[in-house]
C-alpha positions as CSV (number, residue, x, y, z in Angstrom):
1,X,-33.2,8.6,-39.3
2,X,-29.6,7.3,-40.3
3,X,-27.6,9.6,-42.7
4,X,-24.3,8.2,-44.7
5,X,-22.9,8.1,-48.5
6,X,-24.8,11.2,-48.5
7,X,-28.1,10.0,-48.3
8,X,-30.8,10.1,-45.5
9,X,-32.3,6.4,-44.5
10,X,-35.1,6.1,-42.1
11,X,-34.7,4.3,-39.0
12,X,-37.0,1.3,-40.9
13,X,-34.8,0.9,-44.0
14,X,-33.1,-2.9,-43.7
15,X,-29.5,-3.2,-44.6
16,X,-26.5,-5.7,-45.3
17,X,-25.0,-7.1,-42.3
18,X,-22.3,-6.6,-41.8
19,X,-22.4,-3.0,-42.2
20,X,-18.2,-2.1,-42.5
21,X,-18.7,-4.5,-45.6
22,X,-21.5,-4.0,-47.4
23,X,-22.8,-0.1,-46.3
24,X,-19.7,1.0,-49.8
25,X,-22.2,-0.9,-52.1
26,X,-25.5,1.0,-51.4
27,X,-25.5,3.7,-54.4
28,X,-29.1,4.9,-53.6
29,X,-32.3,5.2,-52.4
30,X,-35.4,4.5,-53.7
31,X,-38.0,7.7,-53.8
32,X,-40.9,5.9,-54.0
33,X,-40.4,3.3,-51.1
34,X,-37.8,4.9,-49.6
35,X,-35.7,1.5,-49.8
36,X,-32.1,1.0,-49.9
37,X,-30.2,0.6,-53.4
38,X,-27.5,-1.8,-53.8
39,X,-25.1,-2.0,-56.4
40,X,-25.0,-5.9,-57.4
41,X,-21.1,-5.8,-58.8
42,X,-19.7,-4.2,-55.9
43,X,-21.4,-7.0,-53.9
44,X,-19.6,-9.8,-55.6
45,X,-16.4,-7.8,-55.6
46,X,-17.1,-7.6,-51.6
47,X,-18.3,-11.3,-52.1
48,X,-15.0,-12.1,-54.1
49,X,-12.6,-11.0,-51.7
50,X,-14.1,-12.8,-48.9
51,X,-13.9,-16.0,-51.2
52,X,-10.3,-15.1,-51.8
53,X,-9.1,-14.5,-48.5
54,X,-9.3,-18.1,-47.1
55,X,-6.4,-20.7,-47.0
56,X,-7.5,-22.5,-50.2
57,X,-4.3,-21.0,-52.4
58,X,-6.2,-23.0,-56.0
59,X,-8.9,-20.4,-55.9
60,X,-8.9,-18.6,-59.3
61,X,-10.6,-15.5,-60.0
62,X,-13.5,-17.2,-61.6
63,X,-14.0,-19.6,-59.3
64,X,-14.0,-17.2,-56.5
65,X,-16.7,-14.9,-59.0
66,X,-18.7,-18.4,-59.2
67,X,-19.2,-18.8,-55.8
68,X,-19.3,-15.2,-55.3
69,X,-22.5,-14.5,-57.9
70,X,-23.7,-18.4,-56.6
71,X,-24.0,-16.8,-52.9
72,X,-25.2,-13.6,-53.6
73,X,-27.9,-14.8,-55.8
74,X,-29.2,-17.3,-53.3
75,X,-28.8,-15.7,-50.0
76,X,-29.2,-11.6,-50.9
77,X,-30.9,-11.7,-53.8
78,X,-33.5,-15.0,-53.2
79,X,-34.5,-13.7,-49.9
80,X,-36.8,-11.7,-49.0
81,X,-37.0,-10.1,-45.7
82,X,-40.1,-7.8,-45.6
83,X,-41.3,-4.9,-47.2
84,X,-38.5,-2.5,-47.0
85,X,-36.1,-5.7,-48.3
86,X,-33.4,-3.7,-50.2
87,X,-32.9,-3.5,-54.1
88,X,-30.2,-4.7,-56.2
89,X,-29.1,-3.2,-59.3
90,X,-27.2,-4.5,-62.0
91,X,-24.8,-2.1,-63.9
92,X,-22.2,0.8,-64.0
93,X,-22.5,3.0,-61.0
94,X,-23.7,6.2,-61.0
């Protein structure tokens, strides 16, 4: 069993690598599958400011949201990684 934000994961939950980025978007668990919940906004803000943070000094906001929501839609949210593959929720946090 893993325990943090308050919530108690067991040791077969799958989450976003890496963990020291993505482990502030989880904002639940499921109760019925025990899965992991993921907060799809705070993944592109995560998303945005890696997009932001190379050398390219023409990236706007939008463009780095684009290729944020572009990236997160085809490589977290199109994959699927087994059974215990996390969810993603859309939406104000709770």
């Amino acid at each position: 069993m893993e325990e943090f934000n308050g919530l108690i994961f067991d040791e077969d939950v799958l989450l976003l690598e890496p963990r020291e980025r993505y482990d502030s978007c989880v904002i639940g668990k499921c109760a019925q599958t025990g899965k992991a919940v993921y907060s799809a906004d705070k993944i592109i803000s995560v998303l945005m400011e890696d997009m932001g943070s190379g050398e390219d000094e023409e990236m706007t906001e939008d463009n780095a949201y684009n290729m944020a929501l572009e990236y997160f839609d085809f490589n977290i949210l199109g994959s699927y990684v087994g059974e215990m593959t996390p969810l993603y929720v859309w939406g104000p946090a709770i």
